[in-house]
mmCIF file of the C-alpha atoms, coordinates in Angstrom:
data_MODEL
# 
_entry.id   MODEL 
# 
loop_
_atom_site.group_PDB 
_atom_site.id 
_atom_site.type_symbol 
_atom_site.label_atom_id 
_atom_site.label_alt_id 
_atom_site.label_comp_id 
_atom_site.label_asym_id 
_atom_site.label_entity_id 
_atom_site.label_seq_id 
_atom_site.pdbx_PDB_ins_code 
_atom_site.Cartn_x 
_atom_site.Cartn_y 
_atom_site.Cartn_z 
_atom_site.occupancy 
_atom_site.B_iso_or_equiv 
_atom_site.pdbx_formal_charge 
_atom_site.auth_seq_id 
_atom_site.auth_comp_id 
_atom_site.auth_asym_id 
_atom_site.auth_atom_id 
_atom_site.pdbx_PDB_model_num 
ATOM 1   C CA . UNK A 1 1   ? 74.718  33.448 66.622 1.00 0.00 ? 1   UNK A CA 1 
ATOM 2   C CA . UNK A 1 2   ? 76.474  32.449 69.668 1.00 0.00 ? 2   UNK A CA 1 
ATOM 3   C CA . UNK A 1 3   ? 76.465  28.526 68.998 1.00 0.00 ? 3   UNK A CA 1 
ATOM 4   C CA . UNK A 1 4   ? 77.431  29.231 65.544 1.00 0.00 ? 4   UNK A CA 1 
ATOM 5   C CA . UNK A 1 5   ? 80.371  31.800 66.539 1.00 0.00 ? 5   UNK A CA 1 
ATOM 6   C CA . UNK A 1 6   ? 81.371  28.687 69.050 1.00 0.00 ? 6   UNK A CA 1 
ATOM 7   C CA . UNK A 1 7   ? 81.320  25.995 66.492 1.00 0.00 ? 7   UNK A CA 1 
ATOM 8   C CA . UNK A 1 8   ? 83.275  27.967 63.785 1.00 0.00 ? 8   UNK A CA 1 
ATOM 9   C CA . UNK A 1 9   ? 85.976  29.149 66.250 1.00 0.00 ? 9   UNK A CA 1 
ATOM 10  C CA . UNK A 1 10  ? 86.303  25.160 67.592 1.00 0.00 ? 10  UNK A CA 1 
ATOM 11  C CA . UNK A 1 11  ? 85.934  23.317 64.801 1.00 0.00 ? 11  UNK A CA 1 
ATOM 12  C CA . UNK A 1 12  ? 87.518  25.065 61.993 1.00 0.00 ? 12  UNK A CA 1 
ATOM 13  C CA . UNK A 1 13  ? 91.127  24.850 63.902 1.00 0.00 ? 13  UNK A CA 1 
ATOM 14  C CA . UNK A 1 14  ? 90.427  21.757 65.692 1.00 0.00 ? 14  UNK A CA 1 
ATOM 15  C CA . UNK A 1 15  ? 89.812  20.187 62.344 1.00 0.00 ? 15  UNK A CA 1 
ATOM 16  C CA . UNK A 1 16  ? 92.616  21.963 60.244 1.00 0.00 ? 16  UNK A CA 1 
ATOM 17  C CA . UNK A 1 17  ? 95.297  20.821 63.508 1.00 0.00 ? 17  UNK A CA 1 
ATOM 18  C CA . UNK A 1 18  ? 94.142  17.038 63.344 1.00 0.00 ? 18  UNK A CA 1 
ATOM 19  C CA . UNK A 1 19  ? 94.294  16.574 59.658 1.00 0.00 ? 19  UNK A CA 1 
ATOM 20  C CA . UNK A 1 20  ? 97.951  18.210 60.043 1.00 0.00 ? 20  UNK A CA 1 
ATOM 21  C CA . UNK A 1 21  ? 98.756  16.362 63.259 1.00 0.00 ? 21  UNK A CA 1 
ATOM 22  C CA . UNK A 1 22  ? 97.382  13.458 61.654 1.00 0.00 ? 22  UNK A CA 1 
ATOM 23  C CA . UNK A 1 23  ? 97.976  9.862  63.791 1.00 0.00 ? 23  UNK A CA 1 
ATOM 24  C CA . UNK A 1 24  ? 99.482  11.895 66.584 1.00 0.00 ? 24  UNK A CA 1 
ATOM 25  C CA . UNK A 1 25  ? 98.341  11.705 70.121 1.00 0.00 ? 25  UNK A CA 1 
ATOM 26  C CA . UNK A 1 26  ? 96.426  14.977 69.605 1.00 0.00 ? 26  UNK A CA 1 
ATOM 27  C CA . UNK A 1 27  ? 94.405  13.739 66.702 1.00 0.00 ? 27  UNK A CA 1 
ATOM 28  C CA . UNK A 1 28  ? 93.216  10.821 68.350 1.00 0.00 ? 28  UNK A CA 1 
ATOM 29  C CA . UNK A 1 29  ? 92.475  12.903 71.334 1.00 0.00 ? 29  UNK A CA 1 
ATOM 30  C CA . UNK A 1 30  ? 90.118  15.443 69.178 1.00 0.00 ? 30  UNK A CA 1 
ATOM 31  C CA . UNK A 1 31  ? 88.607  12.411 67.256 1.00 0.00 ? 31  UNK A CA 1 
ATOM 32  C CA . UNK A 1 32  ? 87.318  11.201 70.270 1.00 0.00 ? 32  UNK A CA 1 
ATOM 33  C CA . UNK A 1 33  ? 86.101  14.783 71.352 1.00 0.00 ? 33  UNK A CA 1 
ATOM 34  C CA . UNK A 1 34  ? 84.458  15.019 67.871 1.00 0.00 ? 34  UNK A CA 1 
ATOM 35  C CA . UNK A 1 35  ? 82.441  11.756 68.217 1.00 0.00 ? 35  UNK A CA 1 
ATOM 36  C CA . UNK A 1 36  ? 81.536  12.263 71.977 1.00 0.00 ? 36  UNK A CA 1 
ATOM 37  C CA . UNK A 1 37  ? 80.059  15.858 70.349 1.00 0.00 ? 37  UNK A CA 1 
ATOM 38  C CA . UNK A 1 38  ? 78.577  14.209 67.877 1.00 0.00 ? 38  UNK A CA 1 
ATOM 39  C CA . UNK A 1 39  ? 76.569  11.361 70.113 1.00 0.00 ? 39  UNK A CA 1 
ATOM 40  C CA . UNK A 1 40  ? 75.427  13.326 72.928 1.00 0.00 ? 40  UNK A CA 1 
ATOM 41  C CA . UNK A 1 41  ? 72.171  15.307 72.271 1.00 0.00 ? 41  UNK A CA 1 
ATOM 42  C CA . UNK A 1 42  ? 72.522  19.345 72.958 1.00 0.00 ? 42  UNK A CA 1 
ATOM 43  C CA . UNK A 1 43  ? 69.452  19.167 75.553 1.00 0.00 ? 43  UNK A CA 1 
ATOM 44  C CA . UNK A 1 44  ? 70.905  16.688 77.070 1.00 0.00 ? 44  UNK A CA 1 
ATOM 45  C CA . UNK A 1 45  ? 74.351  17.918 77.705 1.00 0.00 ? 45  UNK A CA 1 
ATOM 46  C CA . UNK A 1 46  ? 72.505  21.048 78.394 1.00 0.00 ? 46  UNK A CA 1 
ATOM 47  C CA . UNK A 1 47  ? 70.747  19.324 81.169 1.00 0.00 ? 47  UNK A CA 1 
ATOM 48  C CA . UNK A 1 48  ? 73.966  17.747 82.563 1.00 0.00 ? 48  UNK A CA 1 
ATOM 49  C CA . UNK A 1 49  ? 75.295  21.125 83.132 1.00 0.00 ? 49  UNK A CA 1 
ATOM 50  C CA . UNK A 1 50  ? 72.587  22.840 84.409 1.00 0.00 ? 50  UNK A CA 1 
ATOM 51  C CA . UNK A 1 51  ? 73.011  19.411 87.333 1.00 0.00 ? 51  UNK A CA 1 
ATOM 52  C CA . UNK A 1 52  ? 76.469  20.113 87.434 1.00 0.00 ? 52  UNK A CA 1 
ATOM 53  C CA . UNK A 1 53  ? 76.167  23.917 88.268 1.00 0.00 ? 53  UNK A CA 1 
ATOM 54  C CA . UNK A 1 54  ? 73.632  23.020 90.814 1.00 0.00 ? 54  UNK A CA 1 
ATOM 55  C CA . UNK A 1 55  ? 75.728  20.190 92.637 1.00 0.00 ? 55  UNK A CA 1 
ATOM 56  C CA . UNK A 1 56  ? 79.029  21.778 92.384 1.00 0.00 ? 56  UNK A CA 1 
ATOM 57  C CA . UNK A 1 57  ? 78.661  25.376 93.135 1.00 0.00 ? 57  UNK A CA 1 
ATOM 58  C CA . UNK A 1 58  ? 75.328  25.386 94.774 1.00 0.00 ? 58  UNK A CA 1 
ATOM 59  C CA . UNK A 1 59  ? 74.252  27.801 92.039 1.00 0.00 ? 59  UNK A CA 1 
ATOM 60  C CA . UNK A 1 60  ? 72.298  28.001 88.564 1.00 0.00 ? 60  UNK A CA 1 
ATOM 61  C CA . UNK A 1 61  ? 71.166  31.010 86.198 1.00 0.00 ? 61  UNK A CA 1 
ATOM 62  C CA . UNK A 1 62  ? 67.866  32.871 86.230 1.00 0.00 ? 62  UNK A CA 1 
ATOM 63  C CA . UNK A 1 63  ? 65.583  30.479 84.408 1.00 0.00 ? 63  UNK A CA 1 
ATOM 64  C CA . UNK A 1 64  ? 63.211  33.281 83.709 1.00 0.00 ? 64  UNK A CA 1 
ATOM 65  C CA . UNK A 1 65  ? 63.960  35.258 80.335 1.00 0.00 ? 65  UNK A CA 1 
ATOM 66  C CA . UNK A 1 66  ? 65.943  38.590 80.817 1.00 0.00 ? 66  UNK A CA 1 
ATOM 67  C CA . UNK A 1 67  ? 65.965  41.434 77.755 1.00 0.00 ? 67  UNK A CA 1 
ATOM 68  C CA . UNK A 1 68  ? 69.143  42.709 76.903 1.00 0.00 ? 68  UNK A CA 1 
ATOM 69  C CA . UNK A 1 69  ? 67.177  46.594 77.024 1.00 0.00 ? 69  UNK A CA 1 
ATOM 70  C CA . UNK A 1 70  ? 67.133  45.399 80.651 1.00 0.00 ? 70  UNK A CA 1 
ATOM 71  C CA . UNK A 1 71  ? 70.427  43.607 81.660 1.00 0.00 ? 71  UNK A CA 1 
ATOM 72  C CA . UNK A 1 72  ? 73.056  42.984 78.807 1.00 0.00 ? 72  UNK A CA 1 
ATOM 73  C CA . UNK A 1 73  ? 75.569  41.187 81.055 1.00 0.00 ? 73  UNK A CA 1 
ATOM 74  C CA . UNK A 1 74  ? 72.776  38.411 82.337 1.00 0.00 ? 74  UNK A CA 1 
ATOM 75  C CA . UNK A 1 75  ? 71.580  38.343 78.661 1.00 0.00 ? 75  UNK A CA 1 
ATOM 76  C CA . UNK A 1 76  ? 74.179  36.875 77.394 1.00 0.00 ? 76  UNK A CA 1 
ATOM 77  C CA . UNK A 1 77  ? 74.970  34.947 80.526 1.00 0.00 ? 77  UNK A CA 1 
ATOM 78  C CA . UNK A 1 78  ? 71.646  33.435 80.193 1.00 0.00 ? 78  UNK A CA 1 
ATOM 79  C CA . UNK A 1 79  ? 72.562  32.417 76.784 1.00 0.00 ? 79  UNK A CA 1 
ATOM 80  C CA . UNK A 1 80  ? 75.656  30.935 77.374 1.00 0.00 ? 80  UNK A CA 1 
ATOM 81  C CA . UNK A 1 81  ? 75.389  27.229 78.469 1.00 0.00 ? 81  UNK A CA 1 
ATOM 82  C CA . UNK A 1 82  ? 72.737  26.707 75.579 1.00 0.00 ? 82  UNK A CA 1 
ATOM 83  C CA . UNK A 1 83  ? 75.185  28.475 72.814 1.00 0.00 ? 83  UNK A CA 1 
ATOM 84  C CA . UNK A 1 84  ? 78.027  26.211 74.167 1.00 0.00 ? 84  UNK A CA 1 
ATOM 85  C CA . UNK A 1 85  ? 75.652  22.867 74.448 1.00 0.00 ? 85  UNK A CA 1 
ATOM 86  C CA . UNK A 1 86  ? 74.284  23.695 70.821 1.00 0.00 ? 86  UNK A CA 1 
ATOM 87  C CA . UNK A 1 87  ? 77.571  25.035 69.759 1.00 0.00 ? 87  UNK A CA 1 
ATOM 88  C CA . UNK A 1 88  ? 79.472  21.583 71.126 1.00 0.00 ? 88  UNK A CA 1 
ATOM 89  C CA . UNK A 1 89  ? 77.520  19.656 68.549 1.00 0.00 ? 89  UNK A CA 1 
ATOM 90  C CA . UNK A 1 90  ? 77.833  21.757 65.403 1.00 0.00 ? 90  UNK A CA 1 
ATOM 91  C CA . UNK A 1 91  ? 81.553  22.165 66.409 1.00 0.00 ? 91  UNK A CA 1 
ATOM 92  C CA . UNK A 1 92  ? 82.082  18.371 66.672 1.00 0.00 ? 92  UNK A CA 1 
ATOM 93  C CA . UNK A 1 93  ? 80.331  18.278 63.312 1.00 0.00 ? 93  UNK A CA 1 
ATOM 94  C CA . UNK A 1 94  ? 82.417  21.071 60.979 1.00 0.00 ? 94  UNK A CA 1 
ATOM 95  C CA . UNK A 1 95  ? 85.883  19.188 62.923 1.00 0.00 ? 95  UNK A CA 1 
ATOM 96  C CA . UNK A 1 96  ? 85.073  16.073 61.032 1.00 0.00 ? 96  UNK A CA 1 
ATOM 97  C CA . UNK A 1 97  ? 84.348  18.022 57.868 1.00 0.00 ? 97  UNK A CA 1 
ATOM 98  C CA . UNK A 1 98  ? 87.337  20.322 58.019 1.00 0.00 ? 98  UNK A CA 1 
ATOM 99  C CA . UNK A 1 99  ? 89.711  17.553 58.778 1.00 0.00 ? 99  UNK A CA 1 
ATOM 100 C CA . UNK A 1 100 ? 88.165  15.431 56.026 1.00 0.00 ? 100 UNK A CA 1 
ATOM 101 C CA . UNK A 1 101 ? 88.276  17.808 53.238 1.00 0.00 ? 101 UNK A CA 1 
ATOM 102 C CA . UNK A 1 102 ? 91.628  19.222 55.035 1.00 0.00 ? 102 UNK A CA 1 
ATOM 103 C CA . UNK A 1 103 ? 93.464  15.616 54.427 1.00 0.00 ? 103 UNK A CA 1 
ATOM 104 C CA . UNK A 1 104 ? 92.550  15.974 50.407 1.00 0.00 ? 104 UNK A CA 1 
ATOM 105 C CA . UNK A 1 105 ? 93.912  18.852 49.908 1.00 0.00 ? 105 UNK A CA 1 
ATOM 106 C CA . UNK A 1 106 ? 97.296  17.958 51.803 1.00 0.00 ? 106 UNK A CA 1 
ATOM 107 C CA . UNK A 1 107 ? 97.731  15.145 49.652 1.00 0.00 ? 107 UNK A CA 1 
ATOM 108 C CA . UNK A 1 108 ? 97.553  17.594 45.770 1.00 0.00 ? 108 UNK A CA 1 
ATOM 109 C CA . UNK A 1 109 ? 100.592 18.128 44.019 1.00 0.00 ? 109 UNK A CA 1 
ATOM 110 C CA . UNK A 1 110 ? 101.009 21.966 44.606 1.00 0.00 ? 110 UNK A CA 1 
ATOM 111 C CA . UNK A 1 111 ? 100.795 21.498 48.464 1.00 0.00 ? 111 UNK A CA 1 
ATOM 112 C CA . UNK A 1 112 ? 103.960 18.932 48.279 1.00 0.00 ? 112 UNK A CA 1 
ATOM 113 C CA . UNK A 1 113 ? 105.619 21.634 45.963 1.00 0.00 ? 113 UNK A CA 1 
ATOM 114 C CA . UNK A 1 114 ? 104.831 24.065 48.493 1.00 0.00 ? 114 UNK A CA 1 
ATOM 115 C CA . UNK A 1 115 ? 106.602 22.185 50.967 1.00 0.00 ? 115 UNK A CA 1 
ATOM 116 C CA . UNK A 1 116 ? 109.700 21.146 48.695 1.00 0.00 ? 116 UNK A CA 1 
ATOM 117 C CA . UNK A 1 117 ? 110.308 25.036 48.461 1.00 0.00 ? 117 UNK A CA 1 
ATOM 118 C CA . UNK A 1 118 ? 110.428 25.669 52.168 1.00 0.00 ? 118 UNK A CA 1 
ATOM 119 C CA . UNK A 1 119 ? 107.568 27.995 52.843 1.00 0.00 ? 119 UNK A CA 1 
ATOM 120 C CA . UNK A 1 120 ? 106.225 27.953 56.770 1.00 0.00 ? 120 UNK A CA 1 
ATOM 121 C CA . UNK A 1 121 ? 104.035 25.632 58.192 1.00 0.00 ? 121 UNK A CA 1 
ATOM 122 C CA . UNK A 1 122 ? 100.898 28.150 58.886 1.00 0.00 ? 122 UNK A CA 1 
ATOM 123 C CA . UNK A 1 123 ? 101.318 29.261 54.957 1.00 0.00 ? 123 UNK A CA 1 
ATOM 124 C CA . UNK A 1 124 ? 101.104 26.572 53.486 1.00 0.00 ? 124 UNK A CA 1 
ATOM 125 C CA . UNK A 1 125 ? 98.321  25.061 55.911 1.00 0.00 ? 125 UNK A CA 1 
ATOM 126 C CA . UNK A 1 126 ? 96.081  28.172 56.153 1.00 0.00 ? 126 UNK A CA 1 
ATOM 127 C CA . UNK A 1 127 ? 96.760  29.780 53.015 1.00 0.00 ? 127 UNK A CA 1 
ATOM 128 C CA . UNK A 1 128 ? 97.184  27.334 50.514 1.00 0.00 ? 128 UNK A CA 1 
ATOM 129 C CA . UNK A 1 129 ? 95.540  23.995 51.910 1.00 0.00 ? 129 UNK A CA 1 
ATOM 130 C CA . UNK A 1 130 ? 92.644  25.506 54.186 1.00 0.00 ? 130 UNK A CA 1 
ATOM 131 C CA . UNK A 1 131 ? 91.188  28.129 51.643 1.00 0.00 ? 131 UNK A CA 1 
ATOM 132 C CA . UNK A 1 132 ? 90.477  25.424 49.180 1.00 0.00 ? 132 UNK A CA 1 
ATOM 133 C CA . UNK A 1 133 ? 89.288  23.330 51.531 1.00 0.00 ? 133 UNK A CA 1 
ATOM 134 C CA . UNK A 1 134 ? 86.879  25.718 52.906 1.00 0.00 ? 134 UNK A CA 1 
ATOM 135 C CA . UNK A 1 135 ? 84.468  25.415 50.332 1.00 0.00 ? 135 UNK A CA 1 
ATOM 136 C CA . UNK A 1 136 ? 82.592  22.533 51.820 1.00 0.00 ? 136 UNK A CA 1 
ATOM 137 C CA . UNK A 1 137 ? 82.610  23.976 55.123 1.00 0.00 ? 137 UNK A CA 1 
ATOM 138 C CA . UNK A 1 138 ? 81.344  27.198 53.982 1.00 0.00 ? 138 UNK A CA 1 
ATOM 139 C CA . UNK A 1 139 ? 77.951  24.674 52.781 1.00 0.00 ? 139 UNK A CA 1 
ATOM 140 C CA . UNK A 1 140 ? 78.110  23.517 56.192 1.00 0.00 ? 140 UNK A CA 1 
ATOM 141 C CA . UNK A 1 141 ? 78.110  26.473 58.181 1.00 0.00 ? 141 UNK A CA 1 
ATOM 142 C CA . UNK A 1 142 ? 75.195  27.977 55.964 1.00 0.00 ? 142 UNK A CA 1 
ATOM 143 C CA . UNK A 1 143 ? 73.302  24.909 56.558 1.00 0.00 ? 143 UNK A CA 1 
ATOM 144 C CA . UNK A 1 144 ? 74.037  24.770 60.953 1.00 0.00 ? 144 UNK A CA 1 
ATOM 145 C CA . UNK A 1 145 ? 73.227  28.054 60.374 1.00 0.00 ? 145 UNK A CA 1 
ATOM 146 C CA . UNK A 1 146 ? 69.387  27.499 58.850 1.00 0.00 ? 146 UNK A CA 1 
ATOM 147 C CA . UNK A 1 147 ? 69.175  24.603 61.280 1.00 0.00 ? 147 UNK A CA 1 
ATOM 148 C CA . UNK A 1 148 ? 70.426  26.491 64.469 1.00 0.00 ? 148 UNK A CA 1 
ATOM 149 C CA . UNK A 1 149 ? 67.284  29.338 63.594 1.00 0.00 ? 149 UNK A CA 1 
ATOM 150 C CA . UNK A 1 150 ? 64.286  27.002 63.956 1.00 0.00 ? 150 UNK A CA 1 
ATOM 151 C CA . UNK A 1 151 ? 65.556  23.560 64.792 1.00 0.00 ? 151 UNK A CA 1 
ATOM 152 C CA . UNK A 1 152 ? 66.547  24.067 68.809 1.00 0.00 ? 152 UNK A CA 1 
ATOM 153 C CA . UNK A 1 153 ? 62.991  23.259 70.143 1.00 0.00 ? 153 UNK A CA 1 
ATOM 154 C CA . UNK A 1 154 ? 64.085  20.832 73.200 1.00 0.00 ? 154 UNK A CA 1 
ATOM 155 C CA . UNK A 1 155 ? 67.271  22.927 73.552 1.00 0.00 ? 155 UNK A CA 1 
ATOM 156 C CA . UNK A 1 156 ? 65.127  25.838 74.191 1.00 0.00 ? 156 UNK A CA 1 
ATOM 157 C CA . UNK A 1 157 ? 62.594  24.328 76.210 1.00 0.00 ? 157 UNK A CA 1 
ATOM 158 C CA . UNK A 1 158 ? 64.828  22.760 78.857 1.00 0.00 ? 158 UNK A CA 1 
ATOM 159 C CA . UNK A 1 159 ? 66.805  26.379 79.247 1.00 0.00 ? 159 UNK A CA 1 
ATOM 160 C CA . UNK A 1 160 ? 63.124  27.743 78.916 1.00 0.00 ? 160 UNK A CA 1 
ATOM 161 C CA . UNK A 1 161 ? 64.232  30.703 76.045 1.00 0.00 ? 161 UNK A CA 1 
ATOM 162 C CA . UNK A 1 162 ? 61.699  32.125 73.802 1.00 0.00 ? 162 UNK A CA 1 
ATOM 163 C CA . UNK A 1 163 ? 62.856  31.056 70.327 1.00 0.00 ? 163 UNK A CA 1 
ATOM 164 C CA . UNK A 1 164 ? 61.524  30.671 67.517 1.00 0.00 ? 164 UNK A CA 1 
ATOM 165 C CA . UNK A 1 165 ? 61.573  27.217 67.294 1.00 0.00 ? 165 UNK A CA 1 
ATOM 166 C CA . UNK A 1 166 ? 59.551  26.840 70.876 1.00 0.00 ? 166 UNK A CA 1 
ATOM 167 C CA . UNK A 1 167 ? 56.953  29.842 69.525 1.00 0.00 ? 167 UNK A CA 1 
ATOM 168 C CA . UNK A 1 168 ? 56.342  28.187 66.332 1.00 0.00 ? 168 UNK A CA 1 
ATOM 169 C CA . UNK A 1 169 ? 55.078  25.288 68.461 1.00 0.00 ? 169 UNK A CA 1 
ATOM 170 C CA . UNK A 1 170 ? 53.509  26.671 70.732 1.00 0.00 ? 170 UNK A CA 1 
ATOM 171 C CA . UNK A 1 171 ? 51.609  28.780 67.967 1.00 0.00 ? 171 UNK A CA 1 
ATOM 172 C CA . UNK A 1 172 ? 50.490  25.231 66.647 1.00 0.00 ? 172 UNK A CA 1 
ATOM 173 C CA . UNK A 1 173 ? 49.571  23.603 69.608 1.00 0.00 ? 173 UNK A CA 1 
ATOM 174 C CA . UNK A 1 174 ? 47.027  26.559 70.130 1.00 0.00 ? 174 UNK A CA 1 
ATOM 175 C CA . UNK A 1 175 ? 46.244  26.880 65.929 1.00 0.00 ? 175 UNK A CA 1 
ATOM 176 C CA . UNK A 1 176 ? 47.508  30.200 65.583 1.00 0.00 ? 176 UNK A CA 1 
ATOM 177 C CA . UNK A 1 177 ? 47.715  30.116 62.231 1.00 0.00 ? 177 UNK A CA 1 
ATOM 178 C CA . UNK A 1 178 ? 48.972  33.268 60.933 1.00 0.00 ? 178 UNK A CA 1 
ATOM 179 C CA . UNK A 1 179 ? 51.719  32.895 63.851 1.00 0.00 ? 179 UNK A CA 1 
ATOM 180 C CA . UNK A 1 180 ? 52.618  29.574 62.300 1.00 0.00 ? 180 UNK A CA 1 
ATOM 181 C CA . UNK A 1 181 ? 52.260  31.273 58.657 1.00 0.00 ? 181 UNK A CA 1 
ATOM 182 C CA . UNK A 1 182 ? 54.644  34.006 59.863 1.00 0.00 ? 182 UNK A CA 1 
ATOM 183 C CA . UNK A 1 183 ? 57.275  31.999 61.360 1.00 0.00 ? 183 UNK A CA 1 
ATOM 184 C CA . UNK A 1 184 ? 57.242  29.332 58.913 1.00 0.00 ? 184 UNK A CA 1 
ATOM 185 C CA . UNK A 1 185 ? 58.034  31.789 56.250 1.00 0.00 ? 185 UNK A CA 1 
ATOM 186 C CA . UNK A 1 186 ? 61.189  33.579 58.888 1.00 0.00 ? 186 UNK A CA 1 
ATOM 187 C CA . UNK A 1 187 ? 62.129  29.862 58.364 1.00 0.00 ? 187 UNK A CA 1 
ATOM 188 C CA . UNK A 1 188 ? 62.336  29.805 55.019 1.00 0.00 ? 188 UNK A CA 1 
ATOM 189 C CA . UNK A 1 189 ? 63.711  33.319 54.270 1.00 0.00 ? 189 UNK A CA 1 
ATOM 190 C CA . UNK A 1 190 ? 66.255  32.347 56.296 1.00 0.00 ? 190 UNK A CA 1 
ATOM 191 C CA . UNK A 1 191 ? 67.635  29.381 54.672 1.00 0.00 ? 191 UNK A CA 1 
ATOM 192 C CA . UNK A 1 192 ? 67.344  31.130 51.275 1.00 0.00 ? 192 UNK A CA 1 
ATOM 193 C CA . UNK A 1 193 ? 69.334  33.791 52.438 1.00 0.00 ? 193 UNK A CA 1 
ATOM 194 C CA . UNK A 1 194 ? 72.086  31.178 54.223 1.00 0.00 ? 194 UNK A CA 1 
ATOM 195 C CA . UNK A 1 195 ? 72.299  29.392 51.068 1.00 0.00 ? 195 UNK A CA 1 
ATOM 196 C CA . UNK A 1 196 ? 72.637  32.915 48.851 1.00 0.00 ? 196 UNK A CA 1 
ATOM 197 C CA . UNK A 1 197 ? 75.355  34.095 51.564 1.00 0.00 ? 197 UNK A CA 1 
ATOM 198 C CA . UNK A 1 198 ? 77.620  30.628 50.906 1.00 0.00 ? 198 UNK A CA 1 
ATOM 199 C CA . UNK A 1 199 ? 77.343  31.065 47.004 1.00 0.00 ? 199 UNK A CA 1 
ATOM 200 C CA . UNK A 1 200 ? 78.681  34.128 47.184 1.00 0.00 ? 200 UNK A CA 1 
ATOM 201 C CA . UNK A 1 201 ? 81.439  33.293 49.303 1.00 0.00 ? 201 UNK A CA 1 
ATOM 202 C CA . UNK A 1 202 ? 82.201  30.443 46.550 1.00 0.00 ? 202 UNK A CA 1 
ATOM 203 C CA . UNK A 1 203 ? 83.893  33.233 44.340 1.00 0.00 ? 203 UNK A CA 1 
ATOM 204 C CA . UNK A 1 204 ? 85.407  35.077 47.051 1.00 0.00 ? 204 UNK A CA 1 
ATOM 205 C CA . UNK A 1 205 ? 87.146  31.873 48.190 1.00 0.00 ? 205 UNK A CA 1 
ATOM 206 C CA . UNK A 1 206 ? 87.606  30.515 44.464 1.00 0.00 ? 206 UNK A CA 1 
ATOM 207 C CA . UNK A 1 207 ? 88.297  32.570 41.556 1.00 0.00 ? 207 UNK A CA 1 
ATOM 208 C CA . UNK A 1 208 ? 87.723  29.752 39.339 1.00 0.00 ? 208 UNK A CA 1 
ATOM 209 C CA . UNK A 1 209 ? 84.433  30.145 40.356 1.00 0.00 ? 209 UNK A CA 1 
ATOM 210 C CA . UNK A 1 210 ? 82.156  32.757 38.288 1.00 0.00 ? 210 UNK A CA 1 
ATOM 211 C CA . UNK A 1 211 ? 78.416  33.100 37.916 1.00 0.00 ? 211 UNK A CA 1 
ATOM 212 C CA . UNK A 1 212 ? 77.164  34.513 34.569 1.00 0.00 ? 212 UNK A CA 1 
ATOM 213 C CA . UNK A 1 213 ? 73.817  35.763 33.264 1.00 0.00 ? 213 UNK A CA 1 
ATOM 214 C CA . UNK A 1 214 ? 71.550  33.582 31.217 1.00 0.00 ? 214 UNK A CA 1 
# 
């Protein structure tokens, strides 16, 4: 939840302000940011901070698991760097489909008319372009979202968090079957669920939309 929370609160603007901005200095300069998100691997950069940390301030977080029953604050300390080395990636990744979807919608008739009447910048961006944009970004966050739950085994690993993804493997490695049973059905529930949750949005964000019985 907190890579996702990161990547939606990045890349949603970031993208919207470089298709705006677009061929200005600062849409090169989140481009670039986008790709570099997109090449580096999340354990990796993961790894590079947790080197950083060390070199810099002489410091690094507990590697061993704390509960938040126990200690909220190093919790969610302790889940930091991963959310923002997971988060970097899925960020980089809705930026490029924001922006992308973002520049079609700039170029329709009734934006232009919104413009020739003189309405403000952030209405006709966020209200007008954006929320028919959205719709493909919506798919994508449901689908970072399915990924993020059982797709993070090296991320979790290196940062040495008990995830699902690591216990699933760790539950095969030993042939724990019902564990792998279990798990591999949390999987699944959870992308159903992901994919139900975006429909749904559809005809909040599009009226246009409408699902009828057979």
């Amino acid at each position: 939840m907190l890579s996702l929370g990161f990547s939606v609160l990045f890349g949603v603007p970031a993208g919207v302000v470089s298709a705006v901005r677009r061929g200005r200095p600062l849409d090169y300069v989140l481009r670039i940011f986008s790709l570099a998100g997109l090449s580096m691997p999340s354990f990796w950069l993961g790894m590079i901070v947790i080197l950083l940390l060390v070199r810099s301030l002489g410091m690094i977080r507990s590697m061993t698991y704390v509960s938040p029953f126990e200690n909220l604050r190093a919790n969610l300390f302790q889940f930091l760097l991963p959310a923002l080395a997971v988060g970097y990636r899925s960020s980089a990744l809705i930026m490029r489909i924001t922006r992308s979807t973002m520049l079609e919608v700039l170029r329709e008739d009734y934006i232009r008319t919104a413009w020739a009447k003189g309405q403000q910048e952030s209405l006709v961006v966020w209200r007008h372009a954006f929320k028919n944009a959205s719709l493909p970004v919506i798919t994508l966050i449901g689908i970072e979202f399915a990924f993020l739950i059982g797709g993070l085994i090296v991320t979790e690993t290196v940062f040495n968090l008990p995830g699902v993804a690591r216990y699933l493997v760790d539950a095969i490695q030993v042939r724990d079957y019902p564990i792998v049973q279990n798990l591999a059905m949390l999987i699944a529930v959870v992308v159903v669920l992901a994919n139900l949750a975006v429909d749904l949005l559809y005809t909040w964000l599009d009226p246009r939309i409408k699902y009828g019985t057979a």
